[in-house]
N, C-alpha and C positions, 0 to 999 in steps of 0.2 A: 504493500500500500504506500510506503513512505517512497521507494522507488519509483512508484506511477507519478507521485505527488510531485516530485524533482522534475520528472521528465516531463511534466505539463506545464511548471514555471519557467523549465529550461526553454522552452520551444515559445512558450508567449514570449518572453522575454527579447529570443532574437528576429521573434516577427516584428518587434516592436521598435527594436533598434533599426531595422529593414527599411521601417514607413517613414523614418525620420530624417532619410536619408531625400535630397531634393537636388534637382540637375537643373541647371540653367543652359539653355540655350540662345542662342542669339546668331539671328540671320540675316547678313549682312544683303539689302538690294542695291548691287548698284548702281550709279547715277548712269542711266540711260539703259535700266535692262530691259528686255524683251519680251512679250507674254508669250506662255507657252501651252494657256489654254483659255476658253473664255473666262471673263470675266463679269460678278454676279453687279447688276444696276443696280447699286445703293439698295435700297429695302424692296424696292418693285419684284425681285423675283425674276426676273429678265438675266439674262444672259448676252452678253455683246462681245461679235468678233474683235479680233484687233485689228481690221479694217474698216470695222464700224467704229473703233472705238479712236482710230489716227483719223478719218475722214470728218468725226467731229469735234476733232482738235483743230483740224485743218480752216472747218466751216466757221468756228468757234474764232479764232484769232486773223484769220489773212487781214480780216484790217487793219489790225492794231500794227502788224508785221509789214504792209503798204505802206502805212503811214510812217510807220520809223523808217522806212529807207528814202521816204523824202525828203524826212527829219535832217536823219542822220546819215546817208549815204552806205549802209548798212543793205546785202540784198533782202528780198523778202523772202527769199527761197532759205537762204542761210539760215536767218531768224528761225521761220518754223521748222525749219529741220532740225536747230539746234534743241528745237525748244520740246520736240515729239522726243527725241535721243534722251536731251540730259532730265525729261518728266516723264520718262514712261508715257507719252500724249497726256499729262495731266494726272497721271491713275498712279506715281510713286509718293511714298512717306515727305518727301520732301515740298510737295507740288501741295498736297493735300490740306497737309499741316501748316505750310510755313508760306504756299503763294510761291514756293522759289521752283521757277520752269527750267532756270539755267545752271546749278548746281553752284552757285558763288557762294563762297567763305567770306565769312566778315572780314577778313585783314584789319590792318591796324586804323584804317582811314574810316569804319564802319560805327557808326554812333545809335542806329537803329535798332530795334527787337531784333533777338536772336533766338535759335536752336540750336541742338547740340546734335551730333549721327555721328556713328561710325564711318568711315570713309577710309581714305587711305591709312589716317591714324585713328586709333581710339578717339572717340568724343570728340570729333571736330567740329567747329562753329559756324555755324551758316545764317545767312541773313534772312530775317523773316518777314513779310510783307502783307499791310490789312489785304491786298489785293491783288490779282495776275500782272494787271495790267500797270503797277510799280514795278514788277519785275521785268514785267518787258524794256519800262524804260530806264531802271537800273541798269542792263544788259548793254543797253546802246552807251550809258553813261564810261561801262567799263572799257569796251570795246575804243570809243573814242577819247577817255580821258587819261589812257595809259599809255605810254611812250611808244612799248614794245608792239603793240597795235599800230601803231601807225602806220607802217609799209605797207598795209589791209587796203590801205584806201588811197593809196595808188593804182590798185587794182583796179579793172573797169570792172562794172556796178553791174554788167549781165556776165561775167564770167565767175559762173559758184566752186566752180572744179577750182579754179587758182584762189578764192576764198576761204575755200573746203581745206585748203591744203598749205593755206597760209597761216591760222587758225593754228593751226596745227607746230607748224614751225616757228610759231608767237608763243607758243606754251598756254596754250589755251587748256589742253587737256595731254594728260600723258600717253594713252590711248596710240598705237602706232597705227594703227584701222580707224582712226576715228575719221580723218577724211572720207577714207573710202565708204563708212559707215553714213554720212553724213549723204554723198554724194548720191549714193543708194536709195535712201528717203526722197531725194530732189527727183530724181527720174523716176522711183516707183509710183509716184505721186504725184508727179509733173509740178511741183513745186516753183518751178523758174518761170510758169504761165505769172505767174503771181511779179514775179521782175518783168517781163515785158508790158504788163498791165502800167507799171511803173514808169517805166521808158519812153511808153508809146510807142512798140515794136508789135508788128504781127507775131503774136503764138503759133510756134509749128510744133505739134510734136514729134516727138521723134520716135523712131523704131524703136519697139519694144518687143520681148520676149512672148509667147503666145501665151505661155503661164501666168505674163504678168494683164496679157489683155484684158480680161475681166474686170479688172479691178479698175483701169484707168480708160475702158471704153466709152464708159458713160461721161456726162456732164456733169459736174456740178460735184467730181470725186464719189460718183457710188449711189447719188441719184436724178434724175433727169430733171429737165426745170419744172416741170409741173410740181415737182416734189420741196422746193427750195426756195426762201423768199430771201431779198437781199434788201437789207434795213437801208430805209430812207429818212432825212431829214424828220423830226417830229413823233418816230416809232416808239411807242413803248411795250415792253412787255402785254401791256392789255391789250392793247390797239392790234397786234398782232395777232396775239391768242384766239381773240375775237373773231377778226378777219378770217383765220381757215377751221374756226368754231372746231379751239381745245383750250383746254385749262391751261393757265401760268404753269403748272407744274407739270403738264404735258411736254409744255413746248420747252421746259426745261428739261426733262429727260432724255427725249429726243434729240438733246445740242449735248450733251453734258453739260451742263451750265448748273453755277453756284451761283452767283453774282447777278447784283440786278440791272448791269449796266451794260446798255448794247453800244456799236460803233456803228457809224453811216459807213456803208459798204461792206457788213459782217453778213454773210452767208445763216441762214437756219435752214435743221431742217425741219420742212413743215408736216410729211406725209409720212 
């Protein structure tokens, strides 16, 4: 009896030491990963490819991305490409939480909210922003108020490959692929229509792969114009919603949209 009685404290004893034992893990994504299945629509239960999910990043930003390259001499193709790479199109930790599309570190010159992410070092600091559309124009600020940038824009404004690859050798990102990563979003996505829109140059597209034809056949990146309205002077969320009779919260699911601020010349889509 006193045996069984041992052997029944013994054994609780190291089941109990067992459960006390706790593992941390921590999964590092990083700045500009890839999805590699779908992805669930915030609480709707929905599911969205990752060409549904870049075409309405794409729909989402060309104007703010137009506008900065009139701004700032910045392409537009660049911008979004950089901005779908280094935010996952919107859908990483960084984009979510903090607004930040382009993956920038506070450095010493950054006086704004901050976060903290693992990156290349432990707990790295990254800038945080009430809005996207501050990080967009933080991005141009960097791009043009730092020395090592400046050889960028000697570049002509429709060549993204010598952009893509300039970028690159400015120490923008470590990344030895990152041009080519970059350059790949521009053509999958025809993203340079968006610099000739700028220019005032005819759009041609160019030969594409038959695999990639599907994706970049249609108008309007994935739906045709019946499908797609492009924000005019006076537009608000209601006035819209109204117009093709859906909820604000429709026509925000459909764009990926947080924010309640549209741009004249911002793509949605409506259908």
């Amino acid at each position: 009896m006193i045996k069984k009685i041992f052997l029944f404290l013994l054994i609780t004893t190291l089941i109990s030491c067992g459960s006390s034992k706790s593992t941390i893990q921590t999964t590092k994504k990083p700045v500009g990963w890839k999805y590699s299945k779908p992805i669930q629509n915030g609480g709707s239960g929905k599911t969205k490819s990752t060409t549904e999910i870049v075409n309405g990043y794409i729909a989402q930003y060309n104007g703010v991305a137009m506008s900065n390259m009139k701004t700032y001499g910045i392409p537009a193709s660049i911008i979004l490409a950089q901005g779908i790479l280094e935010s996952g199109a919107g859908q990483s930790d960084l984009a979510t939480n903090a607004n930040n599309h382009f993956g920038i570190k506070c450095h010493n010159d950054w006086t704004g909210n901050k976060v903290y992410k693992d990156d290349d070092s432990a707990n790295e600091c990254f800038r945080k922003y009430n809005q996207a559309s501050e990080s967009y124009k933080d991005h141009a600020m960097v791009l043009t108020g730092k020395t090592r940038y400046a050889s960028l824009f000697k570049l002509p404004k429709g060549d993204y490959k010598a952009w893509a690859k300039g970028l690159r050798e400015a120490g923008y990102a470590t990344d030895p692929k990152y041009p080519e990563k970059l350059i790949g979003y521009i053509e999958l996505y025809n993203l340079h229509e968006y610099d000739s829109k700028v220019l005032g140059k005819e759009y041609k597209k160019e030969d594409i792969k038959k695999e990639e034809s599907k994706v970049v056949a249609q108008n309007d990146f994935g739906t045709n114009s019946t499908n797609s309205y492009e924000i005019q002077k006076g537009d608000t969320f209601y006035s819209v919603s109204k117009k093709f009779n859906l909820s604000i919260e429709e026509l925000k699911q459909k764009n990926n949209l947080t924010e309640n601020t549209l741009s004249i010349g911002q793509k949605l889509i409506v259908k």
